[in-house]
C-alpha positions as CSV (number, residue, x, y, z in Angstrom):
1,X,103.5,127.7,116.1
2,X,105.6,124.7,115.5
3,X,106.2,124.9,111.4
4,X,108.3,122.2,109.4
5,X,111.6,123.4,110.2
6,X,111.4,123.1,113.7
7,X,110.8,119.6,113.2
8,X,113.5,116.7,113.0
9,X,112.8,112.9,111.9
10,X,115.3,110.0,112.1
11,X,117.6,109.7,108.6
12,X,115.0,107.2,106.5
13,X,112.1,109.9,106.6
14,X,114.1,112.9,105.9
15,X,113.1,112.1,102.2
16,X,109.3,113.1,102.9
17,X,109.8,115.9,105.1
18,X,111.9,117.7,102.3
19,X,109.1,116.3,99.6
20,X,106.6,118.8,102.0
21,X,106.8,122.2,100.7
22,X,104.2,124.2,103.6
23,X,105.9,125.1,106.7
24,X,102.3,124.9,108.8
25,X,101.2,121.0,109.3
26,X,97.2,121.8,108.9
27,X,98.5,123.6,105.7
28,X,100.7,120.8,104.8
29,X,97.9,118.1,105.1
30,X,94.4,120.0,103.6
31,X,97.1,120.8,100.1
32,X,98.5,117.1,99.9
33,X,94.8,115.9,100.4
34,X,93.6,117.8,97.6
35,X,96.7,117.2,95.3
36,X,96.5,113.9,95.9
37,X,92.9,113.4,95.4
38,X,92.9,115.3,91.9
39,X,95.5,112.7,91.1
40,X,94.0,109.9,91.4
41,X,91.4,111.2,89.3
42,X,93.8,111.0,86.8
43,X,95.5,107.5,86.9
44,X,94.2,106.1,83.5
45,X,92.4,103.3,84.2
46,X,94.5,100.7,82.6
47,X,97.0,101.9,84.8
48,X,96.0,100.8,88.4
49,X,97.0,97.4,88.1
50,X,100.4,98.3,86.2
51,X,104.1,97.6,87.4
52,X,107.2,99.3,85.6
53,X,108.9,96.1,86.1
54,X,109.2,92.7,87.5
55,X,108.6,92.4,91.6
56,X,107.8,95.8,91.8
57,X,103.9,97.2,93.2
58,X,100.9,97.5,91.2
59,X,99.5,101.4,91.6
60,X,96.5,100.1,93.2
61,X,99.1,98.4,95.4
62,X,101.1,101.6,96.0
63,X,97.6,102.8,97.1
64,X,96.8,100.4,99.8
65,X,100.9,100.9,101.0
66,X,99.9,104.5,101.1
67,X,96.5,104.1,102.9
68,X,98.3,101.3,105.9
69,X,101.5,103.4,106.2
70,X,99.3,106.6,107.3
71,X,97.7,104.4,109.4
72,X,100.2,103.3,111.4
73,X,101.8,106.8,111.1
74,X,98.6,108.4,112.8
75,X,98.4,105.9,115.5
76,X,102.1,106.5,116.4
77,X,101.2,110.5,116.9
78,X,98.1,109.4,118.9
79,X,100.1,107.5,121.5
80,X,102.6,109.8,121.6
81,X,99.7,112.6,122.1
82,X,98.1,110.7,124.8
83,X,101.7,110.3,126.5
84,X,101.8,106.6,126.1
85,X,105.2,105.4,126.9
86,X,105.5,102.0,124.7
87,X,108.6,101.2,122.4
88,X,106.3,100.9,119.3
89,X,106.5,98.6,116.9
90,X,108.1,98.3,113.3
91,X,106.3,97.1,110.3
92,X,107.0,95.2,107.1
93,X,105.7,96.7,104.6
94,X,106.0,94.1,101.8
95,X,105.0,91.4,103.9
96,X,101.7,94.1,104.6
97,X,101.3,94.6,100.3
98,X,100.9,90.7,100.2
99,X,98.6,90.4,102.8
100,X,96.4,93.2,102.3
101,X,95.5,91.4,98.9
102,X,95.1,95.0,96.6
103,X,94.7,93.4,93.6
104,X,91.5,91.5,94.9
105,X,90.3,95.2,96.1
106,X,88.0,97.6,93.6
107,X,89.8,100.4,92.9
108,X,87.4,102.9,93.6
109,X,87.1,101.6,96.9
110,X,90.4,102.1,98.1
111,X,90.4,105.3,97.0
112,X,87.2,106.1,99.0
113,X,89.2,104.1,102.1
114,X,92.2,106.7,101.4
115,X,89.7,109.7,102.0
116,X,87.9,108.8,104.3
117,X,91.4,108.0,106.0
118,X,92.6,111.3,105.6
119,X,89.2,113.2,106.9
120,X,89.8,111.7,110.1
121,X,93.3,112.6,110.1
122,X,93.1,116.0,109.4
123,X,90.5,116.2,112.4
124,X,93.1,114.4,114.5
125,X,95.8,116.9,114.1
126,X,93.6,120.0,113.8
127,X,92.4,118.7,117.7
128,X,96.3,118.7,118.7
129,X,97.4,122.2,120.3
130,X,101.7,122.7,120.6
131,X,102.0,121.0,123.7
132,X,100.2,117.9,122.1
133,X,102.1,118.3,118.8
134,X,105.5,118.6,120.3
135,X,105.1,115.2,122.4
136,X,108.1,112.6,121.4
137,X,107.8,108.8,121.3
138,X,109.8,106.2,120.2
139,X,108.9,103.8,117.2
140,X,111.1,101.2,115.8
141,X,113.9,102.3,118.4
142,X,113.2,106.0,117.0
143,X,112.5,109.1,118.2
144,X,109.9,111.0,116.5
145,X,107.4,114.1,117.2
146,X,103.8,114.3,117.0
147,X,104.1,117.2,114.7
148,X,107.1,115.0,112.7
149,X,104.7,112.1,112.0
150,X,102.0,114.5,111.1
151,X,104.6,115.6,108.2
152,X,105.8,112.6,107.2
153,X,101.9,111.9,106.1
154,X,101.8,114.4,104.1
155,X,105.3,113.9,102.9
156,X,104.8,110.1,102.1
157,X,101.8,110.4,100.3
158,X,103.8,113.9,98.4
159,X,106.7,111.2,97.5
160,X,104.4,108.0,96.0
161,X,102.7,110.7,93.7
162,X,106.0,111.5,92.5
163,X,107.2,108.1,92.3
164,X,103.8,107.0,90.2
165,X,104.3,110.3,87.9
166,X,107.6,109.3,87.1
167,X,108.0,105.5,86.9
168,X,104.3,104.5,85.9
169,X,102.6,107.7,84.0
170,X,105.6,107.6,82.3
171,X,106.5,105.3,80.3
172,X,110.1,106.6,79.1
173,X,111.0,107.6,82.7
174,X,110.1,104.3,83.6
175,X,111.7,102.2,81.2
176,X,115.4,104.5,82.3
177,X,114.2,103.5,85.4
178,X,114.6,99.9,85.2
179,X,118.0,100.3,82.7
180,X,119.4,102.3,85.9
181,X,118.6,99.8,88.3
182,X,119.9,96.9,86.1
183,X,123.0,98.5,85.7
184,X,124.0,98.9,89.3
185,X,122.9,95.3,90.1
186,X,125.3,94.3,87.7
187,X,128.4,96.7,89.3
188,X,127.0,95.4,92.2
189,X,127.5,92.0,91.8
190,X,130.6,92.4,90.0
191,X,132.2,94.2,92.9
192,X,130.7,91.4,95.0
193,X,131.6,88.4,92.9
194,X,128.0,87.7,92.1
195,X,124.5,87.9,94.0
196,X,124.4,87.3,97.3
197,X,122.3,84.7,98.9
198,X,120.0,86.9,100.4
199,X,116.1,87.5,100.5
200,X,115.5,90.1,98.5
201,X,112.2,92.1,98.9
202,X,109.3,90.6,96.8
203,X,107.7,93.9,95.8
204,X,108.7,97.5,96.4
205,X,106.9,101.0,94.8
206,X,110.4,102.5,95.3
């Protein structure tokens, strides 16, 4: 049985596999589903289309990140499943969270897109034995495992729930939050001489 420790990822998704706590993936995936579906239960209303700060997502927008991202996890694993041997693509995901157009969306659809989402999902890997689970691919110039991406689902959606707790359910946490950041623009840009003339990203639930 391949179990979480057996797997590796590539630096920038180390972050989710350590936010997984189950070492068996079907294990991994049914507990995040059902974590993540009580939670959303309990997002206050007047919180889905609240930011912590200035260019940062909406939660409904976090949502639709979080329901595009597992797409485009879950087709990476299917290729590499099937043995396809395409370089897949990268993604932008800001330039997704202004396209998608959340804030148009009715909340309680998206949420109904997210479980429906994961249903199939969870069939998906549950159809995968270890020889299918332990086929590699590259994405974005990366290596990664069927099993791997089958983590980082359940790790990504572990890590937004934990990012929404702290920085939008509360407020205090939240309001650090943005004192933090502010600060280390500032060292920043004094260590720089000032900002530097570069795009910065429009919107970000990190």
């Amino acid at each position: 049985m391949i179990t979480r420790k057996d797997v590796s990822v590539p630096g920038f998704y180390q972050a989710y596999l350590d936010a997984v706590k189950e070492d068996d993936l079907m294990d991994a995936l049914t507990k995040n589903t059902r974590r993540f579906r009580k939670f959303l239960k309990r997002i206050p209303g007047k919180k889905i289309n609240y930011a912590y700060a200035e260019g940062k997502w909406t939660v409904k927008e976090l949502l639709q990140h979080i329901v595009d991202s597992e797409r485009v996890f879950v087709y990476r694993a299917l290729s590499f499943a099937r043995k396809d041997n395409a370089n897949l693509p990268s993604f932008d995901e800001n330039l997704w969270a202004i396209t998608a157009k959340a804030p148009k969306r009715k909340w309680n659809d998206l949420v109904d897109e997210f479980k429906a989402l994961r249903t199939a999902n969870l069939a998906f890997f549950a159809s995968l034995d270890e020889e299918q689970l332990q086929q590699t691919g590259t994405a974005n110039n990366n290596l990664l495992s069927v099993a791997g991406l089958g983590f980082i689902c359940a790790g990504h959606v572990a890590h937004h729930m934990r990012i929404i707790r702290e920085r939008y359910l509360d407020n205090d946490r939240a309001v650090e939050k943005v004192k933090e950041e502010n600060v280390k623009k500032k060292k920043k840009q004094k260590k720089t001489g000032g900002p530097k003339n570069k795009k910065e990203k429009k919107k970000s639930g990190n």
